[in-house]
C-alpha positions in Angstrom: -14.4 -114.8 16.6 -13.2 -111.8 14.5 -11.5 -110.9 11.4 -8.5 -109.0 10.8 -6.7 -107.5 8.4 -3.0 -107.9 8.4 -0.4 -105.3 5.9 3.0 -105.3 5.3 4.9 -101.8 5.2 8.5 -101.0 3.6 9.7 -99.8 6.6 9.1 -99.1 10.7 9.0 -95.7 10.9 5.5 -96.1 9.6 4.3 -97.3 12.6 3.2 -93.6 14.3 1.9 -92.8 11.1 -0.3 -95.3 10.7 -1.2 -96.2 14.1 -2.5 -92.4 13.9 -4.4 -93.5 11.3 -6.0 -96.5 12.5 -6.8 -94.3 15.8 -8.3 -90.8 13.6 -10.1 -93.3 11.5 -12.1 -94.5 14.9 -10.0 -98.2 15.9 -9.2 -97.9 19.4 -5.4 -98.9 20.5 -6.4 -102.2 21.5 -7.8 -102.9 17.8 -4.6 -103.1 16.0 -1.3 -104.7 17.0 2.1 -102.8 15.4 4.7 -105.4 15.4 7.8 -103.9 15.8 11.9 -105.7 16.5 13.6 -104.6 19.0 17.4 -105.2 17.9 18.2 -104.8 14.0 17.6 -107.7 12.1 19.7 -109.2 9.0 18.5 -109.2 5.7 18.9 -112.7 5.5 16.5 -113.3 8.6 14.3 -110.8 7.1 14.0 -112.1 3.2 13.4 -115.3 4.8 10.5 -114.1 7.2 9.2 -112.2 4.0 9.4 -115.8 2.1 8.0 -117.6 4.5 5.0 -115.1 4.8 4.8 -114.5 0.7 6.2 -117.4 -1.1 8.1 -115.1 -3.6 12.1 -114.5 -3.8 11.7 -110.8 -3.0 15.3 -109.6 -0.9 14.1 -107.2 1.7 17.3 -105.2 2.7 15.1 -102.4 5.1 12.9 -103.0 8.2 9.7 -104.0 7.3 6.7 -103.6 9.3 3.8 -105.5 10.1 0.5 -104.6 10.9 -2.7 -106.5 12.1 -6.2 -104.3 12.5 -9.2 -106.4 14.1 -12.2 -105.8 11.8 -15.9 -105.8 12.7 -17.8 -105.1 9.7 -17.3 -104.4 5.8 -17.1 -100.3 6.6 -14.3 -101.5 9.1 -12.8 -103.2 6.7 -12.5 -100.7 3.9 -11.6 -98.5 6.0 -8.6 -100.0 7.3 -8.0 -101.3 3.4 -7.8 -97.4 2.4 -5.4 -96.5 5.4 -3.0 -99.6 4.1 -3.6 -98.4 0.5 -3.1 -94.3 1.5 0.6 -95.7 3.4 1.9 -97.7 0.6 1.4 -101.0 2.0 3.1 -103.8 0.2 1.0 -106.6 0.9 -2.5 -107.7 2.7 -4.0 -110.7 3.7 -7.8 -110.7 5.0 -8.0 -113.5 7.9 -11.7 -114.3 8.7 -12.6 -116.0 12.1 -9.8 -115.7 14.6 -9.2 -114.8 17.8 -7.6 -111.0 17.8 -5.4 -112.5 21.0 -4.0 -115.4 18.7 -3.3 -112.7 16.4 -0.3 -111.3 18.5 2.2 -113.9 17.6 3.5 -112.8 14.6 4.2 -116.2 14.4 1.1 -118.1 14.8 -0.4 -115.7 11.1 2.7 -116.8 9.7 1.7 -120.2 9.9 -2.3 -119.4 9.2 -0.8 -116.9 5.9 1.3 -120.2 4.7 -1.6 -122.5 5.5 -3.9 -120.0 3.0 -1.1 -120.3 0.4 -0.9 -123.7 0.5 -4.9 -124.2 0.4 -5.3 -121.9 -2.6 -2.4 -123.7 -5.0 -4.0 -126.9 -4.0 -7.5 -125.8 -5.1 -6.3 -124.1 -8.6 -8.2 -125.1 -11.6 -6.4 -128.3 -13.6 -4.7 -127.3 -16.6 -5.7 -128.4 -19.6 -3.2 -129.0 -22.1 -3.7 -129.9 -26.0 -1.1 -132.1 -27.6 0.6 -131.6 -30.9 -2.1 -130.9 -34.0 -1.6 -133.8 -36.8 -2.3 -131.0 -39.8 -4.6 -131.9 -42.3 -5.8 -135.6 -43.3 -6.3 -137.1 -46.2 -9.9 -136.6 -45.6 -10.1 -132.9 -46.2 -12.3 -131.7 -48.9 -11.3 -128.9 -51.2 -14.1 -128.3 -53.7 
């Protein structure tokens, strides 16, 4: 099993730029996957892929990009953090122990990225909450 690091970009033409990236920074071709659509997609089909990976109301009117880097090590991974960071990537998720072939269905990390989502709003620390103050009693001393 690996890990990978998965980055959303504003829009496709990024792809040769940071596949260049990825490949001057030392990950072979057949480390990173560059999802790319074939046909234009419409922005309602897109806001609700973005929703459905995100959880947020965010309307994405351009062709967004996705793309997945398989990651060895912690200097793997920072590297691949700084290329996202140095091409203004939106968004990253860090996906430990999964197969790098399961990892080209776009798909199939939707569903693991919504999974996550759903784990970590389940797991949030209870909210305490204090109820209205009476003031003060009658057994207050002033003196």
């Amino acid at each position: 099993m690996s890990s990978i690091i998965t980055g959303l970009f504003k829009s496709q033409s990024q792809s040769t730029e940071i596949s260049q990236d990825l490949e001057n920074a030392g990950f072979p071709e057949n480390n990173f996957i560059i999802y790319l659509h074939d046909k234009p997609i419409s922005e309602e089909v897109k806001t609700s892929i973005w929703r459905s990976f995100f959880g947020d109301n965010t309307k994405v009117a351009d062709e967004s990009l996705v793309v997945s880097v398989k990651v060895k090590d912690a200097d793997s991974k920072e590297k691949v953090t700084q290329i996202f960071k140095d091409n203004d990537c939106i968004h990253q998720n860090y996906i430990e122990n999964i197969k790098f072939r399961d990892a080209r269905s776009l798909q199939f990390l939707k569903r693991i990225v919504a999974i996550r989502a759903r784990a970590l709003i389940s797991s949030s620390p209870e909210i305490k909450r204090r109820g209205q103050n009476e003031g003060i009693n009658s057994e207050v001393f002033f003196g």
